[in-house]
N, C-alpha and C positions, 0 to 999 in steps of 0.2 A: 792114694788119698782121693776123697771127693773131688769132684770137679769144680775148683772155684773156680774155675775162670766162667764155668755157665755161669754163673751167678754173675759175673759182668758180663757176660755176652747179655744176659736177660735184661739189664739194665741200660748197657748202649743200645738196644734196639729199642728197648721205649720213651729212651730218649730223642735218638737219631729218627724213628720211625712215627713214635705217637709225638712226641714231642711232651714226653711225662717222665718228672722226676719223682724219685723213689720218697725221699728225703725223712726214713727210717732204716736207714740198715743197720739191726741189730743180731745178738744169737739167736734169738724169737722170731725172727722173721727170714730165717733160712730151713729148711726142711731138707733132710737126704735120706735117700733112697737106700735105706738099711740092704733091701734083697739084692740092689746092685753093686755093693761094693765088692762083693769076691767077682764080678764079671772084668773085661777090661774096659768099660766106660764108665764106671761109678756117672749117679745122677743127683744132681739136686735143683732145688728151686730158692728162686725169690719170694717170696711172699709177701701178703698182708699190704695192700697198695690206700688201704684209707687214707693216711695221712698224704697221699701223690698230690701233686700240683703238676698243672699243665704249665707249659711254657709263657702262652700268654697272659697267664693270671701270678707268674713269679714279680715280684718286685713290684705291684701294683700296691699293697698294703703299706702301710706307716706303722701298726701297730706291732709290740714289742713281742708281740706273742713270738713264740718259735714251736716247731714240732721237729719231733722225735724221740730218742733213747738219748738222756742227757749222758750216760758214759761214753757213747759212742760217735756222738755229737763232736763237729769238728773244731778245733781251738777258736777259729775267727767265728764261727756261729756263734757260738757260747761268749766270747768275748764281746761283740759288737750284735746287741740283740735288731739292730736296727737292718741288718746286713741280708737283701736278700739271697735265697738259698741258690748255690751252685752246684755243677757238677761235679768241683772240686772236695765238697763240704763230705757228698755222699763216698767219693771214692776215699777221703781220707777213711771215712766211717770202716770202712770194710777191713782197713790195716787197722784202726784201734780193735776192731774186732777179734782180727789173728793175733793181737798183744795180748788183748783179756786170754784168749783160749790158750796161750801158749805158756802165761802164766796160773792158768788155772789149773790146767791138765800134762804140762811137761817139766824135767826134770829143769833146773836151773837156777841160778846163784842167790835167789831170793827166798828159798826156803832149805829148811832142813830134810838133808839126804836123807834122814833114818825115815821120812813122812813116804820118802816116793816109792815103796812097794810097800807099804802097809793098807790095812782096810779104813776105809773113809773115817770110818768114825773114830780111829784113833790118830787121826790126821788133830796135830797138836796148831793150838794159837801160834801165831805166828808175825809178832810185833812191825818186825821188817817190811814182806809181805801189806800188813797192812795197809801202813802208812804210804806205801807206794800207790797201792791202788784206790786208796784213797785220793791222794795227790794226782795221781796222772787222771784218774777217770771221775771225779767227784767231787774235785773242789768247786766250792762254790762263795759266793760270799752275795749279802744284800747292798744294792749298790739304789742310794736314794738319789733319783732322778725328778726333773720336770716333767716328766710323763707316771710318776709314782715311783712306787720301792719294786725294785726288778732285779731278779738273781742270774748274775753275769759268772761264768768260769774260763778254764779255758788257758789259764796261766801256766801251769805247768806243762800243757802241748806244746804251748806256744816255745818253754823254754827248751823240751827234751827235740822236739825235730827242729831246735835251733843250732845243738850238735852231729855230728857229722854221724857218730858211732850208739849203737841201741843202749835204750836204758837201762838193758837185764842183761845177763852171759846167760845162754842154754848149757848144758852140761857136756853134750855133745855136739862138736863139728861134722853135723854132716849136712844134709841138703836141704833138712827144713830151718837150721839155724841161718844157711845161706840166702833161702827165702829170705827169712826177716829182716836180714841185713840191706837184700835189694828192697824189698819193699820203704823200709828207713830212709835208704838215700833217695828216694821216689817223695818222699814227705818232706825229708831235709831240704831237696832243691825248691819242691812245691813251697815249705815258708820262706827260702831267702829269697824267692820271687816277691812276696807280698809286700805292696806298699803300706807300710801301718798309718803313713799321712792322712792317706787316701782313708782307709776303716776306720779313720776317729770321726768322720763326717756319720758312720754309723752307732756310736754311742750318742745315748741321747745327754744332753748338758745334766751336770750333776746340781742338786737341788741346795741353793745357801742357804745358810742359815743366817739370822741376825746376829751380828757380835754383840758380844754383853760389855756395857760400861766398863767394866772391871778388865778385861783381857783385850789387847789388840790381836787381830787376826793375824798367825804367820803364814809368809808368802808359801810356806813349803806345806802347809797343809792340805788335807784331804785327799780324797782316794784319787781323784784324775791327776793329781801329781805325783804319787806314788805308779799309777798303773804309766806315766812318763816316764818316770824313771828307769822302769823294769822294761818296757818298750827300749827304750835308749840303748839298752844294755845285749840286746836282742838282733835288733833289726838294722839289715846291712845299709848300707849309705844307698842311696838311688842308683848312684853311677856302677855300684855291684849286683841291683839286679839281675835276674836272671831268667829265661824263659820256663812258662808252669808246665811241668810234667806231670799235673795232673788239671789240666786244663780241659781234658777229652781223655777220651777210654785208651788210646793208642800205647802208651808206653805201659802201663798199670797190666794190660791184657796182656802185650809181652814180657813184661815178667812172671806170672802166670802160668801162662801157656807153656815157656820155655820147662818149668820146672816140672811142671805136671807132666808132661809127656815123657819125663828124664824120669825110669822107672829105677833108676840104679842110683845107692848113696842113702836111701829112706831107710829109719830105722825103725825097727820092728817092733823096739822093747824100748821105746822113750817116753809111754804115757807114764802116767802117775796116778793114785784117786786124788779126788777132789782136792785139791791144796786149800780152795776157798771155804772149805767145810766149816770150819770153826774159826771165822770171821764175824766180828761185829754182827749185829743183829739190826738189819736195814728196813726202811719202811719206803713205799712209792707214792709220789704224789704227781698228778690227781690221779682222777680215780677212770685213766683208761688202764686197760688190761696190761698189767706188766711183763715186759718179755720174758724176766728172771725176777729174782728177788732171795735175799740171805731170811734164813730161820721164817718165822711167822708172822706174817702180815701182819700191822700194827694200825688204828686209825688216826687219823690226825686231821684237823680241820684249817682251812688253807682256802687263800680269795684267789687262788690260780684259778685263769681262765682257760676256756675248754681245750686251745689250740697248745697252754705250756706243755713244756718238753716233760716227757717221763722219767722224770728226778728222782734218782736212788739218791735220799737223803742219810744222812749218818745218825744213829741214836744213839753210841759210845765212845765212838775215836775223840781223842784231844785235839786241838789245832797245834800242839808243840810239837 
């Protein structure tokens, strides 16, 4: 397989060395070295550093803006826009990345077996599928604040590396299913460390309304009482936290490494084509260069500002 772990050595070093964070890592902004993979060092790169922030210019901003690939975007980023960007944010990026790929391109319990050796284009809709990847990488919803109307996600991370065990079954046990499973419990510890007390100081208050004559206000309304609720239901008591394994590159690299070097157990014949072939038809806002994108580019006119994140928005899925 490619060498990911370059792709975090690249980043701890410009972290640790320049003191610059990536705070894109998506499929678009990894590059591999096609002529090196039959060698035994397969190569690849990080890319695309525009959107990088230095160390001393992190957390200096008030504004809601965020940058990045909204799919690959970490739960607490997308959930809490106010929340300056971590190390942690980018390293989760990298495991939502191997989820997108591992759902897009391998065999496993979210799509039909007759699609995984056939040709892309008879790669059939796929209801199940969808809604999943909708859910886990794309939810989103408009959240009216005192700072304006701001599109927060990030709920459904929040709740799947709230469980111990991966959201999908691969089809086969062998080394790259094992990957995913260590990477999981790498994210699962990363959120039961999270204090969400602490990241509610990173939403911004949500925006009242006047009550009408007619209706008294119920105490259980509105969306900061529901996103409590769901919190409540999530996040371990203080006295269970835990120390963040992905706080720094250290535990993330060795599991990595460990598997990369393990040339025995990979299977040869577990790709697929495209599963995401015939998936809704997505549109990107704004208008930087998208990493991916489903079917053909659509316009849409939108008061995001230069720095929002690059939001694969839905133009078919139901919310049911």
């Amino acid at each position: 397989m490619p060498r990911a772990d370059q792709k975090l050595t690249a980043h701890e070093q410009a972290w640790e060395r320049a003191e610059i964070l990536h705070r894109d890592i998506s499929i678009g902004n990894i590059i591999i070295d096609i002529d090196s993979l039959a060698t035994k060092r397969p190569k690849g790169l990080l890319c695309d550093w525009d959107l990088s922030k230095s160390k001393d210019r992190i957390g200096r901003t008030t504004q809601t803006v965020r940058s990045g690939t909204w799919a690959f975007m970490s739960g607490p980023s997308l959930a809490y826009p106010l929340k300056p960007p971590e190390v942690s944010d980018d390293l989760e990026s990298i495991v939502n990345l191997m989820y997108w790929n591992a759902l897009r391109f391998h065999k496993r319990d979210l799509s039909d077996s007759k699609y995984w050796n056939a040709d892309a284009k008879e790669v059939g809709y796929n209801d199940r599928l969808a809604r999943f990847v909708w859910k886990f990488f794309l939810d989103d919803e408009k959240y009216q604040s005192t700072q304006g109307a701001l599109w927060i996600g990030g709920e459904t991370k929040f709740y799947r590396y709230s469980k111990p065990k991966l959201p999908f079954r691969l089809a086969k046990k062998d080394m790259f299913k094992l990957l995913l499973e260590d990477l999981h419990q790498l994210c699962y510890k990363h959120y039961r460390s999270l204090d969400e007390d602490e990241l509610e100081k990173y939403l911004p208050p949500a925006q009242t309304e006047e009550p009408s004559p007619e209706a008294s206000p119920s105490p259980e309304a509105g969306p900061l009482m529901e996103r409590q609720l769901i919190r409540v239901t999530r996040s371990p008591p203080p006295s269970e936290l835990v120390s963040d394994p992905l706080a720094n590159h250290a535990q993330l690299k060795v599991v990595l490494s460990s598997f990369v070097e393990n040339r025995q157990g990979w299977s040869a014949n577990d790709k697929t084509p495209d599963q995401f072939e015939n998936l809704p038809d997505m549109i990107v806002v704004p208008d930087k260069q998208e990493s991916f994108m489903f079917g053909k580019r659509k316009t849409r006119e939108d008061d995001d500002t230069q720095e929002q994140p690059n939001k694969i928005r839905r133009t078919q899925w139901s919310r049911s």
